[in-house]
SETIDREN-877579 format. One record per residue: residue in three letters; x, y, z of N, C-alpha, C, O in turn. Coordinates in steps of 0.001 Angstrom, whole numbers, padded with zeros to 6 digits, always signed. Example, Ala and Ser with C-alpha at 12.3 -4.5 7.8 and 13.67 -1.06 7.14 Angstrom:
! residues 2
ala+013190-005690+007800+012300-004500+007800+013200-003300+007800+014236-003319+008465/ser+012850-002250+007080+013670-001060+007140+012900+000030+007870+013409+001138+008039/
***
This chain:
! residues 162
unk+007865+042392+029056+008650+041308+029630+008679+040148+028639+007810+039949+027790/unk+009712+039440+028825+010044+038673+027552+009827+037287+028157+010016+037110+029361/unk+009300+035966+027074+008728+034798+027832+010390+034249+027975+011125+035025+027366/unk+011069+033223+028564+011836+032841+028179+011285+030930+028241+010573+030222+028952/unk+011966+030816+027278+012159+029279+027081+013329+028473+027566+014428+029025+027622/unk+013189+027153+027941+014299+026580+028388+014282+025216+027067+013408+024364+026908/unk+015515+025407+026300+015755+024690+025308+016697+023609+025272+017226+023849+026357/unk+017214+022753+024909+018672+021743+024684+019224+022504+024057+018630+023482+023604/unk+020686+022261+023816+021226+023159+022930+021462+022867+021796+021955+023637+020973/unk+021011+021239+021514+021482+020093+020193+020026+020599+020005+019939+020395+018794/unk+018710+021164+020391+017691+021849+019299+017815+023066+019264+017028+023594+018478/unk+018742+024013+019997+018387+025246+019867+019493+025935+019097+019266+027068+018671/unk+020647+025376+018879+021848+025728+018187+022025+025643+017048+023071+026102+016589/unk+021069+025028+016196+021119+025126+014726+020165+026095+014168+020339+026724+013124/unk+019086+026171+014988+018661+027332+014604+019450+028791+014708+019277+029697+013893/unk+020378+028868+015889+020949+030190+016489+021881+030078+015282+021724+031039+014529/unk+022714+029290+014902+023808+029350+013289+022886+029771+012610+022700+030984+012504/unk+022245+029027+012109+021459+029666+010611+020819+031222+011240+021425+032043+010553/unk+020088+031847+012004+020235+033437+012608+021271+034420+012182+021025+035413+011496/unk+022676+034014+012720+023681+034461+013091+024571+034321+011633+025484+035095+011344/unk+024160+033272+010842+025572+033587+009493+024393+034344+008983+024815+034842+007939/unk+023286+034669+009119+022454+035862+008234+022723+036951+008050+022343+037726+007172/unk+023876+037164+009453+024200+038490+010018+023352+039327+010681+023445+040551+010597/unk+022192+038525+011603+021641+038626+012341+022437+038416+014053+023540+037901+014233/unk+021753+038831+014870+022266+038466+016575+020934+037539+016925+019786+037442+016491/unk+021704+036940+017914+020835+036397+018919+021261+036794+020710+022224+037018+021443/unk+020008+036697+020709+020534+036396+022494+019511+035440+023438+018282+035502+023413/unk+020433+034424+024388+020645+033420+024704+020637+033850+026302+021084+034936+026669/unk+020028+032790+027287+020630+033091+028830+021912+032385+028918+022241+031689+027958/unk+022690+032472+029955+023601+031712+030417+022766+030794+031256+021678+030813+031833/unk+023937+029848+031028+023858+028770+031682+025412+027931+032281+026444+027752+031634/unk+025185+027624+033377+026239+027118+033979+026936+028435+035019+026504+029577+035173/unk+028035+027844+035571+028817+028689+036536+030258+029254+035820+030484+030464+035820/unk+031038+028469+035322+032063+028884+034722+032449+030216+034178+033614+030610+034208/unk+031934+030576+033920+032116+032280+033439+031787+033443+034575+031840+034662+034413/unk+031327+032488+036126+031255+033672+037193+032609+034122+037161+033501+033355+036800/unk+032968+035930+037691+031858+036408+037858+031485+037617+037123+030871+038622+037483/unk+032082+037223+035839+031286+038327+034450+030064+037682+034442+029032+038212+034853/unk+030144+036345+033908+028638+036331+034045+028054+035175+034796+028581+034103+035096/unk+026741+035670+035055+026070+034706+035965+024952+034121+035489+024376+034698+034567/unk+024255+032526+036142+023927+031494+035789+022329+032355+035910+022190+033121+036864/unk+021691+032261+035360+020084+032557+035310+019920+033745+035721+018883+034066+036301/unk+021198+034846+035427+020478+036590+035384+021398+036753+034287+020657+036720+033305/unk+022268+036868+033986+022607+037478+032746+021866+036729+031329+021357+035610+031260/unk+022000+037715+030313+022098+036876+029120+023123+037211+027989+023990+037981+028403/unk+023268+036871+026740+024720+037598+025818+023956+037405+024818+023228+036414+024772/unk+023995+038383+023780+023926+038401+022367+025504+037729+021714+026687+037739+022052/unk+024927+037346+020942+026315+036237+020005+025553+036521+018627+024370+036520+018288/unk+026917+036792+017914+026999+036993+016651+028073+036597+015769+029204+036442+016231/unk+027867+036445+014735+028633+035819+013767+030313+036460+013952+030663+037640+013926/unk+031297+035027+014170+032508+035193+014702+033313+035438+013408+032961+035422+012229/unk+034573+035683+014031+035558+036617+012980+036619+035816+013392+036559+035948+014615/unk+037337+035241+013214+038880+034650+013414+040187+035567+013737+040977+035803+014652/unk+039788+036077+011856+040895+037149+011959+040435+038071+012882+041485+038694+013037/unk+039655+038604+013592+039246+039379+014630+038992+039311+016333+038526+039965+017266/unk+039430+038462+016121+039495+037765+017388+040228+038127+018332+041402+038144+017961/unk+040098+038428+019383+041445+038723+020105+041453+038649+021730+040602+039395+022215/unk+042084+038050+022517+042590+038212+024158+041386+038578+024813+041190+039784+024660/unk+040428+037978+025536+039725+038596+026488+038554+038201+025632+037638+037561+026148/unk+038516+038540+024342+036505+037896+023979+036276+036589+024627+037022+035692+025020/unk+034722+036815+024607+034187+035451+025297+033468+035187+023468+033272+036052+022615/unk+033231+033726+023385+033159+033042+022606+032337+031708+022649+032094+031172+023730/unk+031890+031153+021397+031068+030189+021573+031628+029025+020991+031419+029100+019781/unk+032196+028057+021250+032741+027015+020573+031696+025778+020367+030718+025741+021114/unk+031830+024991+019601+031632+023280+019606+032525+022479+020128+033413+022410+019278/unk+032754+021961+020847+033651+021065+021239+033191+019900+019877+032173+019894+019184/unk+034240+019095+019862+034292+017191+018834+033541+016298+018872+033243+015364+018126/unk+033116+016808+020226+031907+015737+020890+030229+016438+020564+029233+015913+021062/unk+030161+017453+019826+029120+018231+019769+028791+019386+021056+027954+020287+021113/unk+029409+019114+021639+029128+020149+023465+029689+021625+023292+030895+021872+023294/unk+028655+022617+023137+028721+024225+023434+029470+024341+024743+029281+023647+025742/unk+030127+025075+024631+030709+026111+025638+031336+027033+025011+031863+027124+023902/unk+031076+028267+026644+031104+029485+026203+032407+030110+027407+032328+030342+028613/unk+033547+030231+026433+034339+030761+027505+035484+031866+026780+035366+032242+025613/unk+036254+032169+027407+036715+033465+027034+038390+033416+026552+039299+032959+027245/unk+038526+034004+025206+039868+033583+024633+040880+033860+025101+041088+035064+024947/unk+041941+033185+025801+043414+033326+026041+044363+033762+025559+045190+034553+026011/unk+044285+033225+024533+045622+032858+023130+044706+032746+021767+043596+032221+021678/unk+045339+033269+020915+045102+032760+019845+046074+033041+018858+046576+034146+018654/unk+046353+031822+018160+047568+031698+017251+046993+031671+015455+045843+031466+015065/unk+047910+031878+014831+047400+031885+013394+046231+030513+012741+045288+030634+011959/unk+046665+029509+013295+045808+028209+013096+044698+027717+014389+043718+027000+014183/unk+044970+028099+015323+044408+027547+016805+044496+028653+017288+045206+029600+016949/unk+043233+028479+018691+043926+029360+019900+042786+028564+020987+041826+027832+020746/unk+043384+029082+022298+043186+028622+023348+042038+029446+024349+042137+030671+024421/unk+040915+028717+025140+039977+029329+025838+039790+028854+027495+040018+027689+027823/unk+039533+029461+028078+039432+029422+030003+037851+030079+030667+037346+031200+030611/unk+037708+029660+030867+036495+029960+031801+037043+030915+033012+038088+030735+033637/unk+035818+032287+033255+036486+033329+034065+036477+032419+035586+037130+032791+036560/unk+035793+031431+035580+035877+030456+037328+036975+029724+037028+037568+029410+038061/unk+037411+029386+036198+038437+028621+035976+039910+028433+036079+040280+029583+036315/unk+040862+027770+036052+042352+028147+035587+042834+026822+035108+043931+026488+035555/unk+042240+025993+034286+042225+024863+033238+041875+025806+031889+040942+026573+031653/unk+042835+025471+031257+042581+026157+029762+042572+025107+028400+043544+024375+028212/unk+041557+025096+027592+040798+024148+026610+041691+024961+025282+041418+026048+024771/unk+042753+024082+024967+042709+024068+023512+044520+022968+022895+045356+022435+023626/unk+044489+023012+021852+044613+024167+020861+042837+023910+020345+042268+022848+020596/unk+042100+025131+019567+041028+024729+019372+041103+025222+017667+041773+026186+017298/unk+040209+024285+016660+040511+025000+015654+039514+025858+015240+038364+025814+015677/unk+040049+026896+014138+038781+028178+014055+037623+027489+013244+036663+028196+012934/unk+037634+026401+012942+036398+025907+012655+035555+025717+013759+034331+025752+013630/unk+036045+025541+014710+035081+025191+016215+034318+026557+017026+033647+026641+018054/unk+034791+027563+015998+034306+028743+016757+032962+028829+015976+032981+028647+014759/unk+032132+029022+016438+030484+029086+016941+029840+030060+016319+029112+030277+015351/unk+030758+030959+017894+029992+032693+017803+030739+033197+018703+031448+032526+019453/unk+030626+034707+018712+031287+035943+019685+030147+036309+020260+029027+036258+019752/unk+030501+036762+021555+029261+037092+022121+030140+038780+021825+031307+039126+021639/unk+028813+039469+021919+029341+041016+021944+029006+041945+022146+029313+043021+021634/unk+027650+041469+023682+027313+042410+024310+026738+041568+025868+026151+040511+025638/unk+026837+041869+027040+026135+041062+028361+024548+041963+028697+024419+043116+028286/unk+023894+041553+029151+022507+042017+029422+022922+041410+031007+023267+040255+031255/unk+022804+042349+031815+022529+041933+033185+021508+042676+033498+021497+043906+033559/unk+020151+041537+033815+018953+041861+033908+018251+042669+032693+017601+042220+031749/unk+018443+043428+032877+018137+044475+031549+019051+045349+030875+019022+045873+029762/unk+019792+045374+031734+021172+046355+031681+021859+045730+030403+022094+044540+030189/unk+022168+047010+029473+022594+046593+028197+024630+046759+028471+025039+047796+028995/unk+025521+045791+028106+026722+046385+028486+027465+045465+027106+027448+044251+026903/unk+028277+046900+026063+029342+046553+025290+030097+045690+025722+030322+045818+026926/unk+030906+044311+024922+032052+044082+025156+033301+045131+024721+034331+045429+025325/unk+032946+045421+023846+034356+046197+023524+034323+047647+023956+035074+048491+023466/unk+033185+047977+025140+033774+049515+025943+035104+049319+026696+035183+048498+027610/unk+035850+049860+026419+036867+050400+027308+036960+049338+028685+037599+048288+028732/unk+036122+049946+029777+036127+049524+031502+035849+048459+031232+036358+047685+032042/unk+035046+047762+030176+035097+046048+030186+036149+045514+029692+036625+044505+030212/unk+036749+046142+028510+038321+045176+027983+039327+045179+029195+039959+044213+029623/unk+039339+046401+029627+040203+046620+031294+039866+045905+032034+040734+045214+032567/unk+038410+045716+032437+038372+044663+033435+038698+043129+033168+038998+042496+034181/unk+038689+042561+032192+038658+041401+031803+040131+041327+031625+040794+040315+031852/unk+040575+042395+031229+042252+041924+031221+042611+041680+032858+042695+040529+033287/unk+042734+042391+033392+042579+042369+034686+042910+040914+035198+043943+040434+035664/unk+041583+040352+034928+040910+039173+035408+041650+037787+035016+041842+036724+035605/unk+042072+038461+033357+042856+037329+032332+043844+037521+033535+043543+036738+034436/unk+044790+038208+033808+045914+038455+034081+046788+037899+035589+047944+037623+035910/unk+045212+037951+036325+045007+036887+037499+044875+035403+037479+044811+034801+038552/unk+044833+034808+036422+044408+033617+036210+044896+032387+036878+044162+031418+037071/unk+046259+032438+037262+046561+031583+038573+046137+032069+039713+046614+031326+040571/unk+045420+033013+040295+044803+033105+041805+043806+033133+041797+043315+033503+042864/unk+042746+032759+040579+041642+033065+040570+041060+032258+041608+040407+032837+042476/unk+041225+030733+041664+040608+030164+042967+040661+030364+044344+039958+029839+045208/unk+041478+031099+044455+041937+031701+045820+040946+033327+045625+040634+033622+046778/unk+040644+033906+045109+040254+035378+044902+038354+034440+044615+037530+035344+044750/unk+037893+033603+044424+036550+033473+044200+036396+032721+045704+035522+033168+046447/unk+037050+031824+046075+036774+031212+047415+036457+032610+048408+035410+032964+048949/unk+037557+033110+048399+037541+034053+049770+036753+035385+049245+036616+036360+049984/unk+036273+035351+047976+034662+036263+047949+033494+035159+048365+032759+035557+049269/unk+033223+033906+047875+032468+033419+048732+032568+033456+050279+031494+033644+050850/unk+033552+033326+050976+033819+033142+052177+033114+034279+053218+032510+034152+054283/unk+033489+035467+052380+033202+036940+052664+031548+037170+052515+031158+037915+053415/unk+030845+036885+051933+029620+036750+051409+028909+036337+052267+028073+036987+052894/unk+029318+034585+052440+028545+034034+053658+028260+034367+054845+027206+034222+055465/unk+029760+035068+055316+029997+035987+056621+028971+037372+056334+027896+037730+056814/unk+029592+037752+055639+028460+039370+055543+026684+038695+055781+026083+039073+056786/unk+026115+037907+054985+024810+037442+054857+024584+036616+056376+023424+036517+056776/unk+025619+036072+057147+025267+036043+058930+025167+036967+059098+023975+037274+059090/unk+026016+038031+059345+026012+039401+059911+025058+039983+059996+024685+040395+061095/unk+024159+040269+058546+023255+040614+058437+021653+040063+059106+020722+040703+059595/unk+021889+038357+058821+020734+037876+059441+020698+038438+060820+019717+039081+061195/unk+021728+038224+061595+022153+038249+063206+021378+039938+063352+020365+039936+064052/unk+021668+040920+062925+021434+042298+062426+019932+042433+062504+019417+043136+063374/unk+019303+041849+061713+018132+041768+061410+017147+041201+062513+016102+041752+062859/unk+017634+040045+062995+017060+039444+064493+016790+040428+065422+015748+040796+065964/unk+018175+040848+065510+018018+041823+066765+016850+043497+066671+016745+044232+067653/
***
């Protein structure tokens, strides 16, 4: 079992660059909600590795700098010869033009729990297109899975009482 640490990211991100242009990986937990529900806030984690521009494409999730110094990790939209554009899978506000200097890292694999999972298998580029492709109903399609959730988890308590 692995210790984990809880770091800033203005100390833990210069170390993860200098790692990663070695041509080394790292891997990192998530943090935050925005990327539900590929990934989730304190069970998944992602390996990120040294990003490619010219390689880049529709559906990777990604590590940027924002201008202000602020990491985020969200998943590419668009990308054009000079810029391209990124959205969070909770989201349907999209961040850019962004320039390829601001790109970070690629993440390019999810660990849920232990569970090792490719980005670039097959059933994940499918699913994520999918997901891209929904991107105006997404708030309507995450509400009414919460909605559903809460109801099932009464059901169950009520279930359980009896």
């Amino acid at each position: 079992m692995y210790k984990v640490n809880r770091l800033k990211s203005r100390e833990m991100f210069p170390l993860v660059k200098e790692i990663i242009e070695s041509g080394k990986s790292v891997r990192i937990m998530v943090t935050g909600m925005s990327m539900y529900p590929f990934l989730r806030e304190g069970i998944d984690s992602v390996e990120l590795t040294k990003p490619n521009y010219q390689k880049l494409r529709r559906g990777d999730i990604v590590l940027i700098v924002r201008d202000n110094g602020q990491y985020i990790m969200h998943r590419v939209l668009k990308k054009e010869k000079d810029c391209f554009y990124i959205v969070g899978d909770a989201q349907q506000w999209v961040e850019g033009p962004l320039r390829p200097d601001q790109l970070f890292a690629s993440v390019t694999a999810v660990w849920r729990k232990e569970k090792y999972i490719d980005c670039s298998r097959v059933w994940w580029r499918m699913l994520t297109g999918i997901w891209m492709y929904l991107l105006p109903f997404r708030y309507i399609i995450i509400k009414s899975y919460i909605r559903i959730r809460k109801i099932a988890q009464k059901l169950n308590i009520r279930k359980d009482a009896n």
